[in-house]
C-alpha positions as YAML, in Angstrom:
chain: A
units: angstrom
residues:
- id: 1
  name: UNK
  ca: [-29.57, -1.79, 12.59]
- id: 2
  name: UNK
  ca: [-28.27, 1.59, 12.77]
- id: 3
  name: UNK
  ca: [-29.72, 4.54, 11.34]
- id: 4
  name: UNK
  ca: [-27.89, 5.99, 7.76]
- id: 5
  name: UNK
  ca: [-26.44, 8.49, 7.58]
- id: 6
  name: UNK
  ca: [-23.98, 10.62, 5.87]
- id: 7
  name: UNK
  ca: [-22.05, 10.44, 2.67]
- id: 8
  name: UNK
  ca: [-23.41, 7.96, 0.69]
- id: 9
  name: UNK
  ca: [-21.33, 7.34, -1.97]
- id: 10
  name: UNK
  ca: [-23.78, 6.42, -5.46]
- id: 11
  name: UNK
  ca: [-21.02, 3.89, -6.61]
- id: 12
  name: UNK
  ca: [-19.50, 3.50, -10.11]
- id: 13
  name: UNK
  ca: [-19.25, -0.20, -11.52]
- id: 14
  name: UNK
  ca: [-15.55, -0.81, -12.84]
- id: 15
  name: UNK
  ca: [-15.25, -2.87, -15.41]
- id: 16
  name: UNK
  ca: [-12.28, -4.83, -17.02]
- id: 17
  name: UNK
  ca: [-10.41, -3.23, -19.88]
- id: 18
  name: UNK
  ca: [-13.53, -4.92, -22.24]
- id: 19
  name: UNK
  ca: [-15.89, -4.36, -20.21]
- id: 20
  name: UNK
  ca: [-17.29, -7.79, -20.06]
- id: 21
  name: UNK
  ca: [-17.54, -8.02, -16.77]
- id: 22
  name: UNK
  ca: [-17.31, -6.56, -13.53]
- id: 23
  name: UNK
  ca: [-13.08, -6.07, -12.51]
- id: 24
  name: UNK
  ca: [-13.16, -7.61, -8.68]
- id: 25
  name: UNK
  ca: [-9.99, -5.87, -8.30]
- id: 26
  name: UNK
  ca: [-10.51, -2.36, -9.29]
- id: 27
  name: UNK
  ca: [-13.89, -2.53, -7.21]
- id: 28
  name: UNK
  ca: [-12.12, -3.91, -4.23]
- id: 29
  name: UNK
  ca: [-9.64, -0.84, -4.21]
- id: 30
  name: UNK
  ca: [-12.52, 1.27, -5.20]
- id: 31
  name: UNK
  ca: [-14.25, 0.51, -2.06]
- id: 32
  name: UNK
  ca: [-11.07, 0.66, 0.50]
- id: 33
  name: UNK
  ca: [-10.29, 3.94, -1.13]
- id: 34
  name: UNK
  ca: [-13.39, 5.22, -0.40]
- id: 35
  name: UNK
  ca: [-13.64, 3.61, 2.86]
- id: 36
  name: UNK
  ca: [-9.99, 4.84, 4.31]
- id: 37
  name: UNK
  ca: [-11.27, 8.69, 3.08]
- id: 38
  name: UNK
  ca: [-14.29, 8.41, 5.95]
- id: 39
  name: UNK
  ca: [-17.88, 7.39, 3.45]
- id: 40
  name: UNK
  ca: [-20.27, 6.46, 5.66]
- id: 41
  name: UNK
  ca: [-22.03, 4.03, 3.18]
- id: 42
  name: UNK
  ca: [-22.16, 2.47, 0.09]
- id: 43
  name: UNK
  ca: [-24.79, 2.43, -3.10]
- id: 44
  name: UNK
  ca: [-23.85, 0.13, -5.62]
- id: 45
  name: UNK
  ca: [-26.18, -0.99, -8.59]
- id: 46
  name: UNK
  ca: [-27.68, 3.08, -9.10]
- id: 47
  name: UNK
  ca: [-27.76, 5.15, -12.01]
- id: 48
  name: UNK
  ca: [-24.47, 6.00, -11.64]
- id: 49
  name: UNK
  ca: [-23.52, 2.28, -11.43]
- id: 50
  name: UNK
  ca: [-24.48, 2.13, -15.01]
- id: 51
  name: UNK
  ca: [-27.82, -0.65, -13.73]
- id: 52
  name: UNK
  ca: [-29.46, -0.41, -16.92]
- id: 53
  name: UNK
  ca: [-26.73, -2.22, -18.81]
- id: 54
  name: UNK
  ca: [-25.95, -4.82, -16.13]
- id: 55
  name: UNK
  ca: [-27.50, -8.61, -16.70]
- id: 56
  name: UNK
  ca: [-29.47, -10.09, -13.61]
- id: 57
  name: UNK
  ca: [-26.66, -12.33, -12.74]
- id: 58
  name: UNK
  ca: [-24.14, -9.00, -12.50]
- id: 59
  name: UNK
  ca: [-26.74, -7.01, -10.44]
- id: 60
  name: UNK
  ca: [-26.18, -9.43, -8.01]
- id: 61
  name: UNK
  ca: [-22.81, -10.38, -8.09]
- id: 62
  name: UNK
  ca: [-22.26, -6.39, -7.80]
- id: 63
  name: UNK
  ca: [-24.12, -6.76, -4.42]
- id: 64
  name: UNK
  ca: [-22.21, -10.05, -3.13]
- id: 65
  name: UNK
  ca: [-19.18, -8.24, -3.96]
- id: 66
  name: UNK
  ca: [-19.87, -4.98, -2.00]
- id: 67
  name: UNK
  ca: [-21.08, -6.54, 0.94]
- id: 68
  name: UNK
  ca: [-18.36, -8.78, 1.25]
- id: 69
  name: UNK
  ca: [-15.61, -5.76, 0.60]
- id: 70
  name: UNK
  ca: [-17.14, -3.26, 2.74]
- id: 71
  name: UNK
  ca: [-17.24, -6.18, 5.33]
- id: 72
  name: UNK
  ca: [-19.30, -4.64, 7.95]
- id: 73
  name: UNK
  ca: [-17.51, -1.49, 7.81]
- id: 74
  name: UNK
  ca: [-20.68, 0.68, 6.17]
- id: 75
  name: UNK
  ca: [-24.19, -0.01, 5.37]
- id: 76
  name: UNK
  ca: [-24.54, -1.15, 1.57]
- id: 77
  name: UNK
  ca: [-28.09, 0.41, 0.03]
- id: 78
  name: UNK
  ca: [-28.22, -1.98, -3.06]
- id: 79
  name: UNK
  ca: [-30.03, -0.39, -6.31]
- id: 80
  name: UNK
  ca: [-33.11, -2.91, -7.07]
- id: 81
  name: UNK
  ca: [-35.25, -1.04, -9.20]
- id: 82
  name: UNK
  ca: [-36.55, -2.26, -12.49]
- id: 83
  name: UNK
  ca: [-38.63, -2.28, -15.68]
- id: 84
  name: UNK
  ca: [-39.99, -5.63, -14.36]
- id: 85
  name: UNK
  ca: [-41.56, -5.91, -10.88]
- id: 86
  name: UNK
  ca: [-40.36, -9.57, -10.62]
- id: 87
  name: UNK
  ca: [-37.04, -8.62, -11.18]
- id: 88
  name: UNK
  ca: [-37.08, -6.02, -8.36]
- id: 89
  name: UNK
  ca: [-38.25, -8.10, -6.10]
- id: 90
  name: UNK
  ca: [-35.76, -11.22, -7.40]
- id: 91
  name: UNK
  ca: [-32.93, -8.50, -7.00]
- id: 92
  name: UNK
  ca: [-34.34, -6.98, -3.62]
- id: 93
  name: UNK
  ca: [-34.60, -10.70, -2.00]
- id: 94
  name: UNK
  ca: [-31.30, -11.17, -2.41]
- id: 95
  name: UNK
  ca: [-30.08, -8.24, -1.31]
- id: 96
  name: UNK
  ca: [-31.76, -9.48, 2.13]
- id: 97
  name: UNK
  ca: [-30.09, -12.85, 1.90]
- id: 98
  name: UNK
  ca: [-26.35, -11.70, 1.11]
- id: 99
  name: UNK
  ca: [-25.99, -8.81, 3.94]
- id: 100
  name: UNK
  ca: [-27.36, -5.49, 2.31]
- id: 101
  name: UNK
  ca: [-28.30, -3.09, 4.94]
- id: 102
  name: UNK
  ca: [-31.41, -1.44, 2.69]
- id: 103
  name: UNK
  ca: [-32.75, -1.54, -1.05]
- id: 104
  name: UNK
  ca: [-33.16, 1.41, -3.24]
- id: 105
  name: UNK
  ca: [-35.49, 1.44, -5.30]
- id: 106
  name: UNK
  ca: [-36.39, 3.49, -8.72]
- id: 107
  name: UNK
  ca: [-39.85, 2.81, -10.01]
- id: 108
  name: UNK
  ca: [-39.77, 0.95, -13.74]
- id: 109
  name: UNK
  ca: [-39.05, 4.16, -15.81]
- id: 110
  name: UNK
  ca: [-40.38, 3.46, -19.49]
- id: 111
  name: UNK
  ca: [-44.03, 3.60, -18.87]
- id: 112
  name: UNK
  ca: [-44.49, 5.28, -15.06]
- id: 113
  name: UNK
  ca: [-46.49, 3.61, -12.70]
- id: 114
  name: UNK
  ca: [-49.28, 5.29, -11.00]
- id: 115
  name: UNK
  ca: [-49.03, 5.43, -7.07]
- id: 116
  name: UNK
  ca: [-51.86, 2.38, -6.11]
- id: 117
  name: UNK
  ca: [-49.26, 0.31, -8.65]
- id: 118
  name: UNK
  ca: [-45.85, 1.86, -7.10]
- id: 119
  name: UNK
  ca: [-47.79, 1.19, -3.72]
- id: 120
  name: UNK
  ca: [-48.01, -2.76, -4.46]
- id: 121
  name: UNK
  ca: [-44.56, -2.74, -6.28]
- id: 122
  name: UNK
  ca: [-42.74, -0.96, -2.65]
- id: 123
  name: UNK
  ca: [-44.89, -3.42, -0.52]
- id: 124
  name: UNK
  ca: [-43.78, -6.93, -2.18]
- id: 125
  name: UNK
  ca: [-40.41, -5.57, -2.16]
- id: 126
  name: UNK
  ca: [-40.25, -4.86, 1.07]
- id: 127
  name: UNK
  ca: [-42.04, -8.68, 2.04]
- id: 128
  name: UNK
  ca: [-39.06, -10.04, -0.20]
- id: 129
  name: UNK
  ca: [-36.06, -8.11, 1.24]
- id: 130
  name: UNK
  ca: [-37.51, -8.02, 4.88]
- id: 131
  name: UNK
  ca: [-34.87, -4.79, 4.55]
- id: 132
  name: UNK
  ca: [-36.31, -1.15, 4.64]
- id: 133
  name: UNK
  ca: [-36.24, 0.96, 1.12]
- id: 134
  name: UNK
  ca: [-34.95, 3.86, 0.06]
- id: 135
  name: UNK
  ca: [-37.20, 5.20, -2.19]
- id: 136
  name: UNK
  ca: [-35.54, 6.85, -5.50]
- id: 137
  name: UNK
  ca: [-37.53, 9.93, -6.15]
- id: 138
  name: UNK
  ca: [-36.21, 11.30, -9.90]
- id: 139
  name: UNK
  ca: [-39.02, 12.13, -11.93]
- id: 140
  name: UNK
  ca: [-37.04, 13.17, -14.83]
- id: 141
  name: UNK
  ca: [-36.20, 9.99, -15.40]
- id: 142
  name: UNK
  ca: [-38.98, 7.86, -13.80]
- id: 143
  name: UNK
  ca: [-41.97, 9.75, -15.08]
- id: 144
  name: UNK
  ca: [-43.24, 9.78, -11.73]
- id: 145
  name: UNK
  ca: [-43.77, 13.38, -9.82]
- id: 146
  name: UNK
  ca: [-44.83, 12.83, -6.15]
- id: 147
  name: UNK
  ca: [-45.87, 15.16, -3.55]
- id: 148
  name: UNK
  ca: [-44.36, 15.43, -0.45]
- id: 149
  name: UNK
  ca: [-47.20, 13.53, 1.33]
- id: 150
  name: UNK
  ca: [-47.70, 11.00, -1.42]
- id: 151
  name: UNK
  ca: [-43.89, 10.33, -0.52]
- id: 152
  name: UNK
  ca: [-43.79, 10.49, 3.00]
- id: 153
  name: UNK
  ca: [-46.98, 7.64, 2.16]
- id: 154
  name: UNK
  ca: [-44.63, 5.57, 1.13]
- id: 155
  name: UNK
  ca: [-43.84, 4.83, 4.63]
- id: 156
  name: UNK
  ca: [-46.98, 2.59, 5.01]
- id: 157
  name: UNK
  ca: [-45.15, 0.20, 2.19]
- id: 158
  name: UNK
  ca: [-41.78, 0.02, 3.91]
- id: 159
  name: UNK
  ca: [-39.88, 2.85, 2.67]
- id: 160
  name: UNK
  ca: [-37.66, 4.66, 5.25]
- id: 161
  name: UNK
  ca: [-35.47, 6.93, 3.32]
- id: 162
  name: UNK
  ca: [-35.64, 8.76, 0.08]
- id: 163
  name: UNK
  ca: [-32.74, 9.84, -2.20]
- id: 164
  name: UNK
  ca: [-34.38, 13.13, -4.05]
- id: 165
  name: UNK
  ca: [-33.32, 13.67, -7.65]
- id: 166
  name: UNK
  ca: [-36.00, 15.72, -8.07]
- id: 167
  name: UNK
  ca: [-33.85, 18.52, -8.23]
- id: 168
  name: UNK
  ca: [-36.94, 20.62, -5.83]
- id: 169
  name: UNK
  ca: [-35.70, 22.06, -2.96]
- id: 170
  name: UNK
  ca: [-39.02, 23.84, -1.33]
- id: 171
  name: UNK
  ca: [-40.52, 20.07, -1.70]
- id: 172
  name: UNK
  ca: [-37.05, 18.74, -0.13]
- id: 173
  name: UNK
  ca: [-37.45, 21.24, 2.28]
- id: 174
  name: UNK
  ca: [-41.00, 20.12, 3.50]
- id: 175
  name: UNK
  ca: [-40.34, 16.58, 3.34]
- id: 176
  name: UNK
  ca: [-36.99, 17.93, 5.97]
- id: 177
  name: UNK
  ca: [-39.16, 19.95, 8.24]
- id: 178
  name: UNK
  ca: [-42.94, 18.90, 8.31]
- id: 179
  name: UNK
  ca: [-42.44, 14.72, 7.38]
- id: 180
  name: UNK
  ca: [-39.31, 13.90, 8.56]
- id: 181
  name: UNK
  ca: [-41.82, 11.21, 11.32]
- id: 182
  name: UNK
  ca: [-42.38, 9.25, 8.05]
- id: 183
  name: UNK
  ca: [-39.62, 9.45, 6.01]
- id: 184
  name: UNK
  ca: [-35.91, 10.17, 6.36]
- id: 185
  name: UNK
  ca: [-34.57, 12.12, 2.89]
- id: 186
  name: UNK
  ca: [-31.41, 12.48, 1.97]
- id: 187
  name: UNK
  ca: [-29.99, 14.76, -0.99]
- id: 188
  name: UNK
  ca: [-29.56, 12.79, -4.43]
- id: 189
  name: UNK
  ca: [-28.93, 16.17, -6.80]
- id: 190
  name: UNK
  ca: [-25.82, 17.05, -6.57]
- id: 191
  name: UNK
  ca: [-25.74, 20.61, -6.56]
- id: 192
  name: UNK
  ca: [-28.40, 20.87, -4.14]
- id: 193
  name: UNK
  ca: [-25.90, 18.81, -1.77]
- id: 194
  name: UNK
  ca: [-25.14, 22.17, -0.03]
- id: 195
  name: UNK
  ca: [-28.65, 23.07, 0.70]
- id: 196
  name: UNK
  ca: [-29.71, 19.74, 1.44]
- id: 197
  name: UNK
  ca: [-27.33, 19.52, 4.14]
- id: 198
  name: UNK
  ca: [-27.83, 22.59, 5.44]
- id: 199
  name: UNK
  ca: [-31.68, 22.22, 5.44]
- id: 200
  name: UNK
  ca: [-31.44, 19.43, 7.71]
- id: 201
  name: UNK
  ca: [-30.88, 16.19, 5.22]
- id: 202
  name: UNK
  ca: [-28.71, 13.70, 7.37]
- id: 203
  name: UNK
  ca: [-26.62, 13.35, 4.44]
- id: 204
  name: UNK
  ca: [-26.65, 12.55, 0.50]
- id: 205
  name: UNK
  ca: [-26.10, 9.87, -1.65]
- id: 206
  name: UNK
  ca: [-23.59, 11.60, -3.87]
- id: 207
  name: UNK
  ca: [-22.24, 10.31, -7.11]
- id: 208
  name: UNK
  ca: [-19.10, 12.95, -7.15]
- id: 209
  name: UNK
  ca: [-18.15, 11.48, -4.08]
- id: 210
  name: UNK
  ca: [-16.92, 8.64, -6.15]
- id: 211
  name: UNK
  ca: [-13.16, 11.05, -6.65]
- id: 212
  name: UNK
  ca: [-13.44, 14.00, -4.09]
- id: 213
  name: UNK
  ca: [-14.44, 11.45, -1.18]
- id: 214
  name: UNK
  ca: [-12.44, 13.62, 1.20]
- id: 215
  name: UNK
  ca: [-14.00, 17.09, 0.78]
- id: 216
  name: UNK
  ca: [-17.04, 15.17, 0.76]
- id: 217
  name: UNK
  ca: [-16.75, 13.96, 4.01]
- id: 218
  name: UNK
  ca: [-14.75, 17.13, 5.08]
- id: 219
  name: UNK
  ca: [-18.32, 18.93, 3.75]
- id: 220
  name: UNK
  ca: [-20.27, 16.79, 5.84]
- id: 221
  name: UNK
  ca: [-18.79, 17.29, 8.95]
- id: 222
  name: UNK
  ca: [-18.32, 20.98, 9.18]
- id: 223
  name: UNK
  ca: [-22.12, 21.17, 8.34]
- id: 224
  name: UNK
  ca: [-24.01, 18.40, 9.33]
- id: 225
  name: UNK
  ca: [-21.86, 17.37, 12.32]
- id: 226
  name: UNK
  ca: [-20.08, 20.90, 13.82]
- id: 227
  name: UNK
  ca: [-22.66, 23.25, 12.55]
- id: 228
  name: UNK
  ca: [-20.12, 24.98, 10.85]
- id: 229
  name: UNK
  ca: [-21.56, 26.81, 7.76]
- id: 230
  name: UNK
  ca: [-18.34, 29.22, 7.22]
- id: 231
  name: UNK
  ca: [-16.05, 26.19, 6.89]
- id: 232
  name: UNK
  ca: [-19.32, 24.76, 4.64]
- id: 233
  name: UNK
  ca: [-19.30, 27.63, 2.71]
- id: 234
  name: UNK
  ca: [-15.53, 27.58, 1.92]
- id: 235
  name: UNK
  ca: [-15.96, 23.93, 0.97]
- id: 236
  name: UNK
  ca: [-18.88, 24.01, -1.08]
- id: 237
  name: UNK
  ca: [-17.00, 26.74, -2.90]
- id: 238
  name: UNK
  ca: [-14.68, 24.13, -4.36]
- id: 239
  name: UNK
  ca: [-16.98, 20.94, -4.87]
- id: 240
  name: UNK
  ca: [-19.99, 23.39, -6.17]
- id: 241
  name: UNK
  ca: [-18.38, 24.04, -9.53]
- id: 242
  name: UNK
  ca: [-17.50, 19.66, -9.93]
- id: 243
  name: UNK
  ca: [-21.17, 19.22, -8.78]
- id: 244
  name: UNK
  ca: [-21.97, 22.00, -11.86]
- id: 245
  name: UNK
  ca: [-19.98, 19.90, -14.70]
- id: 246
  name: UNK
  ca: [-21.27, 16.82, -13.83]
- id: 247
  name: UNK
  ca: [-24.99, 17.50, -14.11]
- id: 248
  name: UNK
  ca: [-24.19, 19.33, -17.29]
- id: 249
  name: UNK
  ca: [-22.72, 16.29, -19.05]
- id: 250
  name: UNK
  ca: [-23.57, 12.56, -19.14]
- id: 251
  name: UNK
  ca: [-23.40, 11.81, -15.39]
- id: 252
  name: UNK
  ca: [-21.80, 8.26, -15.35]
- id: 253
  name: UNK
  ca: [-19.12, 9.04, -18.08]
- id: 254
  name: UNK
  ca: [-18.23, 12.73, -16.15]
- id: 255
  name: UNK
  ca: [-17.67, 10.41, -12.88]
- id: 256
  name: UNK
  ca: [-16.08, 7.78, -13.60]
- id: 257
  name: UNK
  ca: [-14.12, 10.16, -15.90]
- id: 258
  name: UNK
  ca: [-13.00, 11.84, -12.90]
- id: 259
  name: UNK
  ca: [-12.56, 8.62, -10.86]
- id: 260
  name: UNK
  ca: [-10.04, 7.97, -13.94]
- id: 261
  name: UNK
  ca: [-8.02, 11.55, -13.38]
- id: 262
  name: UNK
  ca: [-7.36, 10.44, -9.45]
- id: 263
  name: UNK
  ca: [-5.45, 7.24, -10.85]
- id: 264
  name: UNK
  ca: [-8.03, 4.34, -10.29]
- id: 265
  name: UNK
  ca: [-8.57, 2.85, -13.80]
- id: 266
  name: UNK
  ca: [-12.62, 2.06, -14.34]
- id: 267
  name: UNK
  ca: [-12.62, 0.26, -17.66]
- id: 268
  name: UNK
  ca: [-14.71, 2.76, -19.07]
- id: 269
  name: UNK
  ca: [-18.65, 2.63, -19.57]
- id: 270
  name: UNK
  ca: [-20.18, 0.37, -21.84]
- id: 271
  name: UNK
  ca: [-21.84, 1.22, -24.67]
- id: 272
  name: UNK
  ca: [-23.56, 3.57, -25.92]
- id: 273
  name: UNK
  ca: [-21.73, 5.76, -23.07]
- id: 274
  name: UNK
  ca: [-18.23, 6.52, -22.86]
- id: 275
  name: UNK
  ca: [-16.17, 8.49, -21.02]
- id: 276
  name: UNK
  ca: [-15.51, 12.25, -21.77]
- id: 277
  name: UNK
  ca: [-13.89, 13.60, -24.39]
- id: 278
  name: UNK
  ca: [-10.12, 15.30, -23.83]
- id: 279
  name: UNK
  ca: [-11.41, 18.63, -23.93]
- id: 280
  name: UNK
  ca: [-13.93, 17.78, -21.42]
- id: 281
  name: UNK
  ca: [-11.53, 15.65, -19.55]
- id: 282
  name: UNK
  ca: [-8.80, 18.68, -19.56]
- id: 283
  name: UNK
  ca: [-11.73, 20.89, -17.60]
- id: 284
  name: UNK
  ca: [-12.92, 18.83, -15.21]
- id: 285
  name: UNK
  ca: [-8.75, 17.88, -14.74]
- id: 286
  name: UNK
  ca: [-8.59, 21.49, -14.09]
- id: 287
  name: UNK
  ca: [-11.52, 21.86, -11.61]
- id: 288
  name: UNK
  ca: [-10.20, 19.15, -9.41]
- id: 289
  name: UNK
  ca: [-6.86, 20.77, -9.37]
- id: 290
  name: UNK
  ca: [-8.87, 24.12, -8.18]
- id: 291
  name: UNK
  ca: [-10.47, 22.32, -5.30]
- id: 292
  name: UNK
  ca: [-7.36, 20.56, -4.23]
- id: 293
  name: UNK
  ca: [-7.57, 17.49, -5.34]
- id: 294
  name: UNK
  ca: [-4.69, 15.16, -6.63]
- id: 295
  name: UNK
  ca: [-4.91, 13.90, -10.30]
- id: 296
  name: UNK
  ca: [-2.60, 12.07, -12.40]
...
């Protein structure tokens, strides 16, 4: 299996106009969208694929259904983790037997673990999936603060990658430069994306990339690929102040929000999140109009 790489996209969960259940259609156009505008890979079941509301059953029909859309065409890192260790590992075989390229994993986030418990957790998911885990590192919502060696330790449990939510770029940076043998991180804060790419990450798993998949990719390549940090610079300028809104209001309901103002209905988010109000909708309308981007 090939390495990962890239833009990840941390993928949204459309729903029908009810929202009780997942719409097979809208995610099917969801994905080709994404697909056709160059992603290199896909991350359903995440924080930003609303998880926490999803039933057992719908975690893993969001899986079947990504695999079998993205068809081969991009590595699918399913979202596993759970307040229950048996369901994380129910959810993480699966994802083994259905196609997933890797399993990403958040450690239960109500009452943290401590790291001999996240140690046994990693390990039997890794026996169940036979895949290799990405590891989510966000403390602010897991509980959980790891140093850069107890993360790059992960590695003896089967983790391979890390998406960092941590939001700390001199611990990013040392996990880039000094541990990069154990563990492979790629950017998860969003306005770190930048930085992280710049640093040395071999890409991000990037919830805005959801509606500005093309300057995401167009990011990507003049940094990561061509080296080109002028061309990264003038880029960032537009997708920095997108990355800025987001992370200052309720993350799911700003992105799928703005998946909404480029046309693809989402269904909304189910409760107790919704998306964002007009006034809110109105700026973020206006920022994506500022970087280029097409809305309705």
């Amino acid at each position: 299996m090939s390495e990962l790489r890239g833009i990840m996209v941390a993928l949204i969960t459309p729903f029908n106009d009810d929202r009780t259940k997942i719409d097979e259609g809208r995610l099917q156009a969801h994905i080709e969208h994404l697909i056709k505008a160059g992603v290199h890979g896909l991350v359903p079941g995440g924080s930003t694929g609303e998880f926490t509301v999803l039933s057992t059953a719908e975690r893993k029909q969001l899986t079947e259904l990504c695999v079998k859309f993205a068809a081969g065409r991009v590595p699918v890192v399913v979202g596993t983790g759970s307040t229950s260790s048996a369901e994380a590992i129910e959810l993480s075989a699966h994802a083994g037997q259905v196609g997933a390229a890797s399993v990403m994993v958040v450690p239960p986030f109500y009452d943290p673990v401590d790291l001999e418990q996240l140690h046994e957790l990693l390990a039997d998911v890794h026996a169940a999936s036979k895949l290799p885990i990405m590891y989510y590192n966000i403390p602010g919502a897991s509980g959980l603060t790891l140093s850069p060696a107890e993360l790059a330790g992960l590695s003896k449990v089967g983790v391979k990658y890390m998406k960092d939510t941590s939001g700390n770029a001199p611990a990013l940076t040392e996990l880039i430069f000094s541990l990069n043998d154990k563990i492979t991180a790629f950017n998860g804060w969003d306005s770190l994306t930048f930085y992280g790419l710049a640093a040395g990450c071999p890409g991000g798993v990037w919830g805005a990339a959801n509606f500005i998949p093309e300057l995401a990719v167009e990011l990507y390549e003049a940094v990561s690929v061509k080296g080109d940090l002028k061309r990264g610079r003038e880029l960032w300028t537009k997708a920095f102040p997108i990355c800025k809104f987001l992370e200052s209001h309720n993350y799911c309901g700003a992105v799928k929000t703005g998946v909404e103002l480029i046309g693809q209905p989402t269904g909304g988010l189910r409760k107790p999140f919704s998306l964002l109000k007009p006034e809110l909708q109105a700026e973020l309308k206006q920022l994506l109009q500022n970087a280029g981007v097409k809305t309705i």
